[in-house]
C-alpha positions in Angstrom: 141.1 108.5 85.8 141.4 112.0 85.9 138.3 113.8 84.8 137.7 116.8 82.0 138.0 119.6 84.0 140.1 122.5 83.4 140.3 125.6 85.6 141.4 128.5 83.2 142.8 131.7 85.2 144.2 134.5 82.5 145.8 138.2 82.5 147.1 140.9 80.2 150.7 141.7 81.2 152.0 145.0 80.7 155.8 143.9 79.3 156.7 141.6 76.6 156.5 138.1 76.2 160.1 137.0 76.9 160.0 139.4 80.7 156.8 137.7 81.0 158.1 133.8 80.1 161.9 134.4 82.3 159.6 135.9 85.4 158.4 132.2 85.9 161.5 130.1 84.6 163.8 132.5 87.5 163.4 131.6 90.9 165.1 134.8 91.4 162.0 136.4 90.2 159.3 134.3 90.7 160.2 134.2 94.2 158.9 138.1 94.0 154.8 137.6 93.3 154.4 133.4 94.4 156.9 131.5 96.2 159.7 132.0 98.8 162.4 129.5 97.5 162.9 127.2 94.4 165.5 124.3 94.6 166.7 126.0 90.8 165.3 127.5 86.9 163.1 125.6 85.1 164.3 123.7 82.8 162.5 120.9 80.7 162.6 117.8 81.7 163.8 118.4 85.7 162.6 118.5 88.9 162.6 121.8 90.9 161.2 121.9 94.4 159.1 125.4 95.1 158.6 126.7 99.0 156.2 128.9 100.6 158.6 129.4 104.0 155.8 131.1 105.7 153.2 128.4 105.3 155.9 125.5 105.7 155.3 124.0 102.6 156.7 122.8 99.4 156.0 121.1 96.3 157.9 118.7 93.6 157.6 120.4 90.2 158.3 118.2 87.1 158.6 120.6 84.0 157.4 118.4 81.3 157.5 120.7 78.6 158.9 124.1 77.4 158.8 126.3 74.1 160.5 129.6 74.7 158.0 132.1 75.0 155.2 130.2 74.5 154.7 127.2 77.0 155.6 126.4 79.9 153.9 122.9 81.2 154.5 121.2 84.9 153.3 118.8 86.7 152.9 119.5 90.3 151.1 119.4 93.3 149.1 117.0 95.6 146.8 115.6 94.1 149.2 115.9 91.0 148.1 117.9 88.7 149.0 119.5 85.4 149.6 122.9 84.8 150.0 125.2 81.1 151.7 128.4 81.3 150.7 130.0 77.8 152.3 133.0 76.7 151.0 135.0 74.0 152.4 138.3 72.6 150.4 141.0 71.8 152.4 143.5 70.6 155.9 144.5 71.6 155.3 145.7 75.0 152.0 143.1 75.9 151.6 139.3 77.1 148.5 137.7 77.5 148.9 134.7 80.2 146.9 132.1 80.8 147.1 129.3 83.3 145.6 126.4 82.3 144.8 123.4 85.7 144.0 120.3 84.6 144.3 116.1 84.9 142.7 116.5 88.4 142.5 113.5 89.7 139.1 114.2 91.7 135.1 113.9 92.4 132.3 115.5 93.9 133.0 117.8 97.2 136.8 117.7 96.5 137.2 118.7 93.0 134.8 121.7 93.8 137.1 122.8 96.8 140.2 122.0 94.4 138.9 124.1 91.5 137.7 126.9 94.2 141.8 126.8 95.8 143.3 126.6 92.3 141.5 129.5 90.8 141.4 131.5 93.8 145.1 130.8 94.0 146.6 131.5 90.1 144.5 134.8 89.9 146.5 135.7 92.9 149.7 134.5 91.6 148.4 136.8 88.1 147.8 139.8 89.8 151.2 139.6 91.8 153.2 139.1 88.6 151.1 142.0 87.0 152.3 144.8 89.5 155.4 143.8 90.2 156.6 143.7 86.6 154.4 146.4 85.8 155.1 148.9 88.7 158.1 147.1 90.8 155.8 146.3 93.6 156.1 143.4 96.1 152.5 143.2 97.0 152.9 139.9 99.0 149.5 138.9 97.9 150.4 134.8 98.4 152.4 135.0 102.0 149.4 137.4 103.0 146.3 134.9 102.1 146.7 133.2 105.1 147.5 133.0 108.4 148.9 133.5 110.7 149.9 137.2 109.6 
């Protein structure tokens, strides 16, 4: 059973709410701050498959639910995990994101080390998205994290 824990990563995005919501249903633009390649959009109820070329890995990713502009939930991951993508709009020009983890299907030594690679890992994926929709810059932040470089 999984247990209560949910790892909470967040960030104010400098563009409005439907940039900020398309930048992570689009491969084509996703593939920009976090991954390398996506089988295809995300769309509720299908399964996309998300690489990291670099690092030779991939992922199944289940969309279980969307609401335009608002939420964006997946399941994903080994252990499988669940995953929120909330938009909110501030004003015209601002999204606040946050990035809720949780269903973690771990205990003790693991779930610290899980909580440890999935915060480290969505605040990395946050600040990505934040300068290159905010400034147009490719910062690489995910392919540079680890090597080999």
């Amino acid at each position: 059973m999984p247990n209560p824990v949910t790892i909470t990563t967040q960030m104010m995005i400098g563009q409005p709410v439907s940039k900020v919501f398309e930048a992570f249903i689009d491969p084509e633009i996703t593939s920009k701050f976090w991954f390398s390649a996506s089988t295809g959009k995300l769309e509720q109820g299908h399964t996309v498959i998300w690489t990291w070329e670099k690092y030779q890995v991939s992922t199944k990713v289940t969309v279980t639910n969307i609401i335009a502009n608002e939420l964006i939930q997946i399941q994903w991951g080994e252990p499988s995990t669940t995953v929120d993508f909330k938009f909110e709009a501030l004003n015209e020009s601002q999204t606040y994101l946050t990035i809720h983890n949780y269903n973690i299907p771990l205990e003790g030594e693991e779930l610290i080390a899980f909580i440890i690679d999935s915060t480290g890992g969505f605040t990395t994926v946050l600040d990505g998205l934040k300068a290159y929709l905010e400034h147009g810059l490719q910062l690489h932040l995910v392919q540079d994290k680890f090597p080999p470089f």
